[in-house]
C-alpha positions as a LaTeX table, in Angstrom:
\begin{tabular}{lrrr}
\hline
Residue & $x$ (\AA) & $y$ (\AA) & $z$ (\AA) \\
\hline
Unk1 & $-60.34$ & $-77.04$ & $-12.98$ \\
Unk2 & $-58.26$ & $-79.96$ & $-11.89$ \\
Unk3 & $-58.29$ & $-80.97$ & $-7.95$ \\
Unk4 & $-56.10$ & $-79.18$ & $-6.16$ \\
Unk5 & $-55.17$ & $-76.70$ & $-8.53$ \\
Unk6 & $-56.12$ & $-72.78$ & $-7.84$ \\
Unk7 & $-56.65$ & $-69.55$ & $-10.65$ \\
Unk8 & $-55.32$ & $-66.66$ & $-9.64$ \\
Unk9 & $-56.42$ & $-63.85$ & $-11.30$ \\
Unk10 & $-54.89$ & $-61.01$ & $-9.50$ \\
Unk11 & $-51.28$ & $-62.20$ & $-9.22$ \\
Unk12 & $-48.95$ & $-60.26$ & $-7.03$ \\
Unk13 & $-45.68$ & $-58.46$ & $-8.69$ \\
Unk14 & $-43.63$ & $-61.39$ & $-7.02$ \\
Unk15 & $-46.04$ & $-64.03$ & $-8.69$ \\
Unk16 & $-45.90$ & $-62.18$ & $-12.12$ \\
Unk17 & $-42.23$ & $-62.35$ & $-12.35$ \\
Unk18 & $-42.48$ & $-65.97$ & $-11.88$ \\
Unk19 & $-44.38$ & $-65.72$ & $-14.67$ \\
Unk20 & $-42.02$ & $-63.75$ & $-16.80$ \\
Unk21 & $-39.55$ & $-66.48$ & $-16.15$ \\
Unk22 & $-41.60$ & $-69.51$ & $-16.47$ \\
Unk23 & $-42.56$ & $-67.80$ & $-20.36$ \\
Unk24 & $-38.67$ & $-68.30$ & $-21.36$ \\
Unk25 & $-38.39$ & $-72.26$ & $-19.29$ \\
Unk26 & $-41.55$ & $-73.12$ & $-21.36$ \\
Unk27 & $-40.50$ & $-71.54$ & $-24.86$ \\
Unk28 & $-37.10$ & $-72.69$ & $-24.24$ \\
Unk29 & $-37.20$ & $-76.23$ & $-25.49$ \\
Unk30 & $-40.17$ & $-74.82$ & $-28.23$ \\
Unk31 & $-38.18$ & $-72.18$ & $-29.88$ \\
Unk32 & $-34.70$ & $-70.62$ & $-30.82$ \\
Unk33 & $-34.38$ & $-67.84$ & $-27.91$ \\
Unk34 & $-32.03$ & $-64.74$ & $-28.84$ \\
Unk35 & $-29.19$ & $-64.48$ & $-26.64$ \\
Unk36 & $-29.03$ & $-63.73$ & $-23.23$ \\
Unk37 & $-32.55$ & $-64.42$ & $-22.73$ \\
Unk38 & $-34.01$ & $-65.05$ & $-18.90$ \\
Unk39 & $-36.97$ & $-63.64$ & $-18.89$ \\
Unk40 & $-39.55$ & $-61.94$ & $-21.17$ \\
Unk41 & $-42.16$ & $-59.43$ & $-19.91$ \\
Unk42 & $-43.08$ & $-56.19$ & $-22.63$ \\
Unk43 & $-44.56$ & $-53.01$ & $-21.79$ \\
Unk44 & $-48.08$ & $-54.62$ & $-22.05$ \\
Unk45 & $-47.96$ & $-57.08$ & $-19.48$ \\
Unk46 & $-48.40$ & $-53.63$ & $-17.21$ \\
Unk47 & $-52.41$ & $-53.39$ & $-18.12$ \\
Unk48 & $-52.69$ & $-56.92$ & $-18.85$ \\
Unk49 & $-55.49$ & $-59.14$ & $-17.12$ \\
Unk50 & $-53.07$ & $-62.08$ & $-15.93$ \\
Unk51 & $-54.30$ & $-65.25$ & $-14.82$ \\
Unk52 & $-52.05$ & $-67.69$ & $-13.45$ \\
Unk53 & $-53.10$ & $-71.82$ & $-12.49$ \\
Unk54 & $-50.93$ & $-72.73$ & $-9.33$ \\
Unk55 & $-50.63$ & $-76.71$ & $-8.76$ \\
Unk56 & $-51.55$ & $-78.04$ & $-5.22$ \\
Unk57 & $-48.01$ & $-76.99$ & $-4.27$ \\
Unk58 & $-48.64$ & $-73.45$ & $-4.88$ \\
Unk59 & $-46.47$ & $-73.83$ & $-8.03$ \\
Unk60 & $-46.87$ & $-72.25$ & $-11.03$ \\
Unk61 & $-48.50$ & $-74.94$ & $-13.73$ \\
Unk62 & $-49.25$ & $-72.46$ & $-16.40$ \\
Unk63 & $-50.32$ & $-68.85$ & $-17.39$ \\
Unk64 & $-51.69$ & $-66.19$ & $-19.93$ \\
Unk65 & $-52.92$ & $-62.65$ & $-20.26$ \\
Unk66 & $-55.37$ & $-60.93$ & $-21.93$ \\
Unk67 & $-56.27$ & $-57.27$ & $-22.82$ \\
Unk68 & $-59.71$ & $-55.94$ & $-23.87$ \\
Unk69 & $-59.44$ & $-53.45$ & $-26.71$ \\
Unk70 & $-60.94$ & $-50.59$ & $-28.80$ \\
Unk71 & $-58.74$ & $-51.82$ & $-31.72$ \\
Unk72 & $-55.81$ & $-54.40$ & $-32.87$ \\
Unk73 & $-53.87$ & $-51.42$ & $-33.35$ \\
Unk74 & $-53.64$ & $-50.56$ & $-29.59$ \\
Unk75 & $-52.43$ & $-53.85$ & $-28.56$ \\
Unk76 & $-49.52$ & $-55.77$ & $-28.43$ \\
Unk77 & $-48.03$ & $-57.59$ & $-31.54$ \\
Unk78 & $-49.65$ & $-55.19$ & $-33.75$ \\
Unk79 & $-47.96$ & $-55.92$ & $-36.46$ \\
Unk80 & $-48.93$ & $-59.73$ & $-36.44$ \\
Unk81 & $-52.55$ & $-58.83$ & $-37.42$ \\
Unk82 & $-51.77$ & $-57.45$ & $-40.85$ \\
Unk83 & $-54.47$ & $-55.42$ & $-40.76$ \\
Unk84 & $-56.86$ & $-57.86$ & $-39.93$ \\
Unk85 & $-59.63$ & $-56.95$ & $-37.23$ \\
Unk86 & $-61.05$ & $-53.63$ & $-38.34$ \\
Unk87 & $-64.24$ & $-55.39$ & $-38.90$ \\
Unk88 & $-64.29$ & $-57.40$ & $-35.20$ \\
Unk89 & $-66.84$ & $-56.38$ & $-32.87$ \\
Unk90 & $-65.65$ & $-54.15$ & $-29.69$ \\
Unk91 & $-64.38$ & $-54.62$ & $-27.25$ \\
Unk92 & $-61.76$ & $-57.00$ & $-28.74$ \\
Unk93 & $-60.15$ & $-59.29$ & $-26.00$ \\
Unk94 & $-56.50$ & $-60.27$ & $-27.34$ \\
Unk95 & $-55.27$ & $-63.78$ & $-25.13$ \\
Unk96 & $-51.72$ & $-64.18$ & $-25.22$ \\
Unk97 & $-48.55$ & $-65.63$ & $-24.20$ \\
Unk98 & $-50.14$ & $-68.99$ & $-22.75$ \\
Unk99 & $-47.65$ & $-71.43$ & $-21.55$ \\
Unk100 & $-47.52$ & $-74.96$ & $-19.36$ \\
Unk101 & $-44.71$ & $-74.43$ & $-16.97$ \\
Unk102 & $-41.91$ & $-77.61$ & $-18.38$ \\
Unk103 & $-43.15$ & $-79.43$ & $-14.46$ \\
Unk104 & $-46.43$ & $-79.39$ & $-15.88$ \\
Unk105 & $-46.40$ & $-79.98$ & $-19.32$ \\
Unk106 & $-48.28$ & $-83.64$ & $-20.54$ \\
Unk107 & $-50.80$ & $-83.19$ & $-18.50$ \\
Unk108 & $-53.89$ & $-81.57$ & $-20.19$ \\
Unk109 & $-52.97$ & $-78.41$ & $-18.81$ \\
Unk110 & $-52.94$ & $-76.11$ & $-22.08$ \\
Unk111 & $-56.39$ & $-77.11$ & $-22.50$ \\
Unk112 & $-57.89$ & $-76.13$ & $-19.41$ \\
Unk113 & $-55.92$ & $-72.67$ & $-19.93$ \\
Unk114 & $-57.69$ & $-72.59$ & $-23.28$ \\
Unk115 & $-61.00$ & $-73.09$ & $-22.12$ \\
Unk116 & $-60.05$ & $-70.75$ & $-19.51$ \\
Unk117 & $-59.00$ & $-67.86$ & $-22.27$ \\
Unk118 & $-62.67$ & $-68.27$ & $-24.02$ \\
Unk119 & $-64.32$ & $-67.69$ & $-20.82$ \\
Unk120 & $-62.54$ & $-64.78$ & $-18.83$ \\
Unk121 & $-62.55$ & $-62.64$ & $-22.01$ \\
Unk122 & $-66.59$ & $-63.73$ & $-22.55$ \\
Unk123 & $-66.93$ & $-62.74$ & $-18.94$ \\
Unk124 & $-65.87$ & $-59.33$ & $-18.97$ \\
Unk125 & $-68.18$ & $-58.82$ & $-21.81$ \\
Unk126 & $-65.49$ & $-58.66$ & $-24.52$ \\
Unk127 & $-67.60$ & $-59.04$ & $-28.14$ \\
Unk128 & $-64.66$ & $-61.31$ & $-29.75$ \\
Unk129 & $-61.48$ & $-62.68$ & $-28.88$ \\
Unk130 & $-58.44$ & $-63.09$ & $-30.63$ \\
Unk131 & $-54.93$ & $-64.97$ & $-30.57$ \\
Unk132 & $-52.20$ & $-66.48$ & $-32.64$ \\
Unk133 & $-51.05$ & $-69.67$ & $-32.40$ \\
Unk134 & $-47.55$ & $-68.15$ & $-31.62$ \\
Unk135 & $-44.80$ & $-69.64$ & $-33.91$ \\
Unk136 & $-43.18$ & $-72.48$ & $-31.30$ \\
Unk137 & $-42.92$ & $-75.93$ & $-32.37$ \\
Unk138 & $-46.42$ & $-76.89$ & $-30.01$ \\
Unk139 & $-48.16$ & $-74.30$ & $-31.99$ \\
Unk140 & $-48.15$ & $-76.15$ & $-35.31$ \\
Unk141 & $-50.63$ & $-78.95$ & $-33.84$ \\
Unk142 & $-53.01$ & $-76.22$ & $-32.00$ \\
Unk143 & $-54.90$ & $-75.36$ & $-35.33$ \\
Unk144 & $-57.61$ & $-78.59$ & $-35.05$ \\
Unk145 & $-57.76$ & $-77.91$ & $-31.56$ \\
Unk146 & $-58.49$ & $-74.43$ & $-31.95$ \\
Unk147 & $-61.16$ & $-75.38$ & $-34.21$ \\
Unk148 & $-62.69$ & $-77.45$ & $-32.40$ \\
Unk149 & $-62.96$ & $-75.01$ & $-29.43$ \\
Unk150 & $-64.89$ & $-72.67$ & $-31.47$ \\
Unk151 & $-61.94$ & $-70.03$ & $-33.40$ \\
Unk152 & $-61.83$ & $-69.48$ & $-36.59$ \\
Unk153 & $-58.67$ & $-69.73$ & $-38.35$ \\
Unk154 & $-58.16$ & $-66.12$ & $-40.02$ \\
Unk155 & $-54.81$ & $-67.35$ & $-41.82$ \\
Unk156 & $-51.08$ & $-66.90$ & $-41.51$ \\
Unk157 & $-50.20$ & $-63.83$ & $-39.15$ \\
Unk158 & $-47.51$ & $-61.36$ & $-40.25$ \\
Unk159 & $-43.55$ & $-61.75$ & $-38.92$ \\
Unk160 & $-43.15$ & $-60.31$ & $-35.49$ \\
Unk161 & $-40.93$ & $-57.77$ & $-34.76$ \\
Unk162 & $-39.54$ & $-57.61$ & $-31.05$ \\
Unk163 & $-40.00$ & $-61.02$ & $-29.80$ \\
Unk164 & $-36.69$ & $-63.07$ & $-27.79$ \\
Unk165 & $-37.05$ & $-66.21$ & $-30.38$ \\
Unk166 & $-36.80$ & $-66.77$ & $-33.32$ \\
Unk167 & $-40.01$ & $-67.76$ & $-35.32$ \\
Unk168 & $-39.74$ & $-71.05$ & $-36.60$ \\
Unk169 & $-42.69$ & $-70.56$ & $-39.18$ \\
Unk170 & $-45.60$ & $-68.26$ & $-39.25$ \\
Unk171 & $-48.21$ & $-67.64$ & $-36.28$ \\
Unk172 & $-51.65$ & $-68.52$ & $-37.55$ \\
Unk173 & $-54.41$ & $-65.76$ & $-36.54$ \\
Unk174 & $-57.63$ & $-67.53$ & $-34.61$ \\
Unk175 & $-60.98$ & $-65.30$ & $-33.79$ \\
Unk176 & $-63.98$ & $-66.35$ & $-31.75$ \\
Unk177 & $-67.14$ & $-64.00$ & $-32.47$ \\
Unk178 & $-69.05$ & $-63.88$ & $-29.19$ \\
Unk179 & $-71.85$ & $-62.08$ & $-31.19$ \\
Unk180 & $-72.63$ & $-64.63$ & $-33.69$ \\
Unk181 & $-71.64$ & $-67.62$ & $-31.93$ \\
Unk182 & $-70.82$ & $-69.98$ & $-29.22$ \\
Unk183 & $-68.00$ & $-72.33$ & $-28.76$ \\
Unk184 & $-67.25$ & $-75.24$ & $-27.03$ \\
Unk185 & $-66.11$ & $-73.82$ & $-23.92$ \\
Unk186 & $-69.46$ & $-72.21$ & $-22.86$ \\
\hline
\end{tabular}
């Protein structure tokens, strides 16, 4: 964790909407947002684990969420698996919507919020954990990185129905296998 900064990882309603916001600022200038968007929270932020990096302001540098699940099918963005994950161990820990709030962006931050997603899922004894790469312009360089962390690049994910951007190009599907092996942010 860089000095100064702080996890939270029970944010407050107040905190959380920050969030909500902060998803759009980030996205904004990475993606072609539908109309009218200002902020972009789904019915599954509600049993999300959120986790949220303040700066030594108490400003918000960055964010993501995770759920731990029986099944793909019970999550959010469903339909990017494919069909993908029947085989995964259980619990399956699904990490998504990361972003570096725009303030904090170019400064290692998505990194430390990567290492971050390996290790919260890992620590409440999920078996795997999954993501996309998400389909923003970032995205397209994360797949080395990724790599290099430990996923495992499953392939292209499916079109996403329901999101407030357009998708640029398809999300690629990552999975880390806690079972069979360890990655670099143990």
């Amino acid at each position: 964790m860089p000095e100064g900064y702080v996890l939270v990882t029970e944010p407050s309603a107040a905190l959380l909407d920050l969030v909500y916001r902060l998803r759009v600022a980030a996205w904004r200038g990475q993606a072609t947002l539908l109309p009218g968007v200002e902020i972009w929270s789904d019915r599954w932020d509600e049993s999300a684990r959120h986790f949220v990096l303040l700066d030594g302001q108490g400003d918000i540098a960055g964010a993501f969420r995770f759920h731990l699940l029986e099944s793909l099918t019970q999550g959010p963005d469903v339909e990017v698996w494919g069909g993908r994950g029947s085989a995964l161990p259980k619990p399956i820990a699904y990490f998504s919507r990361m972003f570096v709030a725009p303030s904090h962006q170019g400064l290692g931050l998505s990194r430390i919020l990567d290492r971050l997603a390996i290790e919260a899922p890992r620590d409440a004894r999920a078996a795997c954990v999954v993501a996309t790469t998400g389909s923003v312009k970032a995205n397209r360089t994360r797949i080395d990185y990724m790599t290099r962390l430990g996923w495992t690049c499953l392939g292209p994910g499916e079109e996403s129905a329901g999101s407030p951007y357009y998708a640029a190009f398809p999300a690629s599907v990552f999975v880390i296998d806690f079972t069979t092996s360890e990655s670099e942010g143990s």
